[in-house]
N, C-alpha and C positions, 0 to 999 in steps of 0.2 A: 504494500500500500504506500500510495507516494506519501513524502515527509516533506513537501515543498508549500510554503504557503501562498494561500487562495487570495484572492483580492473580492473585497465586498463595496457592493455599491447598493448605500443604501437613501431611502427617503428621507430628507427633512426636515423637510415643511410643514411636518406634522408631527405632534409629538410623540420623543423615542420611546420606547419601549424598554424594560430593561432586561439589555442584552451583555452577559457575561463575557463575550467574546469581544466587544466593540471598544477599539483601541482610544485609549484615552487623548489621542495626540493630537485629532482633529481641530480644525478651529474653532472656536464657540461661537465668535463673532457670526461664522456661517450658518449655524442655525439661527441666530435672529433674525439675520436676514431672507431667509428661507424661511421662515413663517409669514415674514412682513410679507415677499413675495407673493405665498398665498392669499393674505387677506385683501391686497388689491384685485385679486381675481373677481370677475364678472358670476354670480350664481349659477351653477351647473345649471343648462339648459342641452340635456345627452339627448339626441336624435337618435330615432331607431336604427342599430348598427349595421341590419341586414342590407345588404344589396342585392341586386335583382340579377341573376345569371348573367354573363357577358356573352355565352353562344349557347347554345342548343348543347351540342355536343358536351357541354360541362354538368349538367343533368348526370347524365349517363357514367360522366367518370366520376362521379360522387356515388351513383347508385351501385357501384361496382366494389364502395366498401361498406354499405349499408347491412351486409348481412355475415359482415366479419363474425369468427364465436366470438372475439376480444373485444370488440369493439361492444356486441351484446351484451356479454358480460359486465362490461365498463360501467353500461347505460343501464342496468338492470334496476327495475322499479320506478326511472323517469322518465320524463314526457320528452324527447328530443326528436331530432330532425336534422341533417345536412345542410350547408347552404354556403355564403359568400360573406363575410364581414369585413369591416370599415374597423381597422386597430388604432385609428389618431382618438375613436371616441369612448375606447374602453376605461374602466374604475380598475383599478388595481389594489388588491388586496394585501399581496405578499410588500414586506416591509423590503424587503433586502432579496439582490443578486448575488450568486455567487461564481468567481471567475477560476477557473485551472489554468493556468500560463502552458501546461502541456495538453490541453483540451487544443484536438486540430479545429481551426476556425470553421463556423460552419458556411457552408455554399448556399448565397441566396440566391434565387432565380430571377430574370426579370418579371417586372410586374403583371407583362400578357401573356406570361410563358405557365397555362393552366396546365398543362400535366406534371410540369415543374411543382407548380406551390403545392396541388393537390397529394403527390408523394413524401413531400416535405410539411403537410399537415396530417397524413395518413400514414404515417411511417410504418416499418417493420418493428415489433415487440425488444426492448434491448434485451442481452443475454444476461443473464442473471450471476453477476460478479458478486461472491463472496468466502467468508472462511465461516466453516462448518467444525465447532468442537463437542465431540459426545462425553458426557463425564458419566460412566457407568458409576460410579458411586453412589453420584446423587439423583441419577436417574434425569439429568437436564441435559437439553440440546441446546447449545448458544449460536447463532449467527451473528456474523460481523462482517462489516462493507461499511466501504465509504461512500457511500450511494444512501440522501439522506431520504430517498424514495421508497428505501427497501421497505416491503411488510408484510403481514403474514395476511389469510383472508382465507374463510371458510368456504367450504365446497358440500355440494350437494352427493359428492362419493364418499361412499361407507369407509371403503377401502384406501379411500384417501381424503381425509375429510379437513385436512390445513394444505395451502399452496402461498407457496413463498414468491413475490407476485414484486416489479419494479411498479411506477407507478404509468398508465397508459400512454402508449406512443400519440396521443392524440392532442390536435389542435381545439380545446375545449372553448367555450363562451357562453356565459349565462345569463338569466334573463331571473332578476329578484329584486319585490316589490319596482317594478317598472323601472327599474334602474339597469344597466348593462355592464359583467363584470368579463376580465378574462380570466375561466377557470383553472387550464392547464394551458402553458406553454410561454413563460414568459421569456425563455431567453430567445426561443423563436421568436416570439413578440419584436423584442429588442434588438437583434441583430434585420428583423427586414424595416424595421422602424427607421433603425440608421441604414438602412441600403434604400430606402424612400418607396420602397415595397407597403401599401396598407389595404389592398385587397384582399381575403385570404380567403380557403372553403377551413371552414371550419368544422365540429362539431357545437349544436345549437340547443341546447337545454335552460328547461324553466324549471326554476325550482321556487321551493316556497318556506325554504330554512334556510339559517346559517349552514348550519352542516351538509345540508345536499348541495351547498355550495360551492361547501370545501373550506369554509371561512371562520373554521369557530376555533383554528388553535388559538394559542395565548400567545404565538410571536407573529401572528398575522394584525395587521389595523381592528379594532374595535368596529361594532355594527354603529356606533355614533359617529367617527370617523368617516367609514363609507357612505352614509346618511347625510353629513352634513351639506352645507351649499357648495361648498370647496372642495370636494372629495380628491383624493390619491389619483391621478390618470396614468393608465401603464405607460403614455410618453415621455410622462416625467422622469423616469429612469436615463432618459436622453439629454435630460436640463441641466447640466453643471451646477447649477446655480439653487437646484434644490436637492443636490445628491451629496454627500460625505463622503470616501471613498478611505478604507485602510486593510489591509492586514489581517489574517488569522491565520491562526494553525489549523490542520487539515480535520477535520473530527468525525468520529467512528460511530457509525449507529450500531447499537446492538440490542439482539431480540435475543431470551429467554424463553423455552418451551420445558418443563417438568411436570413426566409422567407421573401419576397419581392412580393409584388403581384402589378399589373397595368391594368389599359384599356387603349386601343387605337384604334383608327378607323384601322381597317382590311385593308393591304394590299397582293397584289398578293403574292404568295410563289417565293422567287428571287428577290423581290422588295425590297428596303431599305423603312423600315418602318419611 
């Protein structure tokens, strides 16, 4: 696992969050100003982000991931739909980006190049990079990756009823209380944002909670934050002027699995045992 550190870019303009990792070295004076920044903003007036197909034949290569298992899976119990969005006028949730200096730069297409963006929002599933320790003692599985996407996610097989899962290759965008957020995908966001790419197919989901959002950790913006007149806009990751920018060390997710086995007298199914 690399031991190189990551470069973070994060939001402003809005107040921080408190993050253990976030280098003490920054300017202060730049967060004042980067509040001040937001408060001369004009009241969020977000246009509906959908755009209406550019040919016929774009239909078709959307419909062609429509019935992916992953994608089903992804989507399982929401209301969603395919289509074209407009990224200059999304809310962004997520506080902070995180950069690898040995991550190869990703290739943005041009902006009419549809079978281009649509592979590049409909990607292939990543491989699932990690270290797997058994400690027969205690009867616990640990996983470790520096992939802070890794997680575990229950399955409808007996025989295999946990799958250790990265999080979806997908171009996500949400639709909550009438506001427009981008779900999944911000560094793609970001790198066609600066390449001046703002068309994209995305995936298009309405949900009706923080959580089917994706937005109720504790280091993502507050639903008062996202609410307010000023909200976070995924562009602003692009604004010098309301980003801080420093340093971390590389950091390890890890999951914990220990077996537990019991007997007990049999009762009815619905009964409290």
């Amino acid at each position: 696992m690399n031991s190189g550190m990551v470069n973070i870019r994060e939001l402003a303009g809005w107040e921080l969050d408190d993050y253990e990792y976030r280098a003490q070295t920054f300017a202060r004076e730049k967060l004042t100003e980067a509040k001040r920044l937001v408060t001369m903003r004009p009241t969020l007036e977000q246009p509906n982000v959908l755009v209406a197909a550019r040919e016929i034949t774009l239909g078709a290569m959307l419909a062609l991931h429509a019935d992916r298992p992953d994608l089903l899976a992804e989507m399982s119990g929401l209301s969603w739909s395919l289509g074209i969005v407009d990224l200059r006028f999304l809310i962004a949730f997520q506080r902070r980006l995180t950069f690898r200096s040995e991550a190869p730069p990703l290739s943005i297409p041009e902006g009419n190049d549809w079978p281009a963006l649509v592979a590049l929002s409909f990607g292939s599933a990543k491989p699932i990079e990690c270290e797997l320790i058994h400690d027969h003692s205690t009867r616990t599985v640990t996983i470790r990756s520096s992939n802070p996407n890794l997680h575990i996610r229950t399955t409808n097989d007996a025989a295999s009823p946990l799958s250790v899962q990265n999080s979806g290759p997908f171009f996500e965008v949400a639709c909550f209380r009438n506001r427009w957020f981008l779900r999944d995908g911000y560094h793609r966001a970001y790198d066609l944002l600066r390449a001046g790419v703002f068309e994209v197919p995305a995936v298009v989901v309405h949900v009706s909670n923080l959580e089917d959002l994706g937005a109720a950790q504790s280091w993502f913006f507050p639903e008062e934050v996202l609410f307010s007149e000023t909200p976070p806009r995924v562009a602003d990751f692009l604004n010098d002027d309301l980003v801080i920018e420093y340093e971390r060390p590389p950091l390890i997710k890890t999951l914990r699995i220990t077996l537990e086995e019991t007997l007990a007298p049999a009762t009815p199914i619905g009964e409290p045992s």
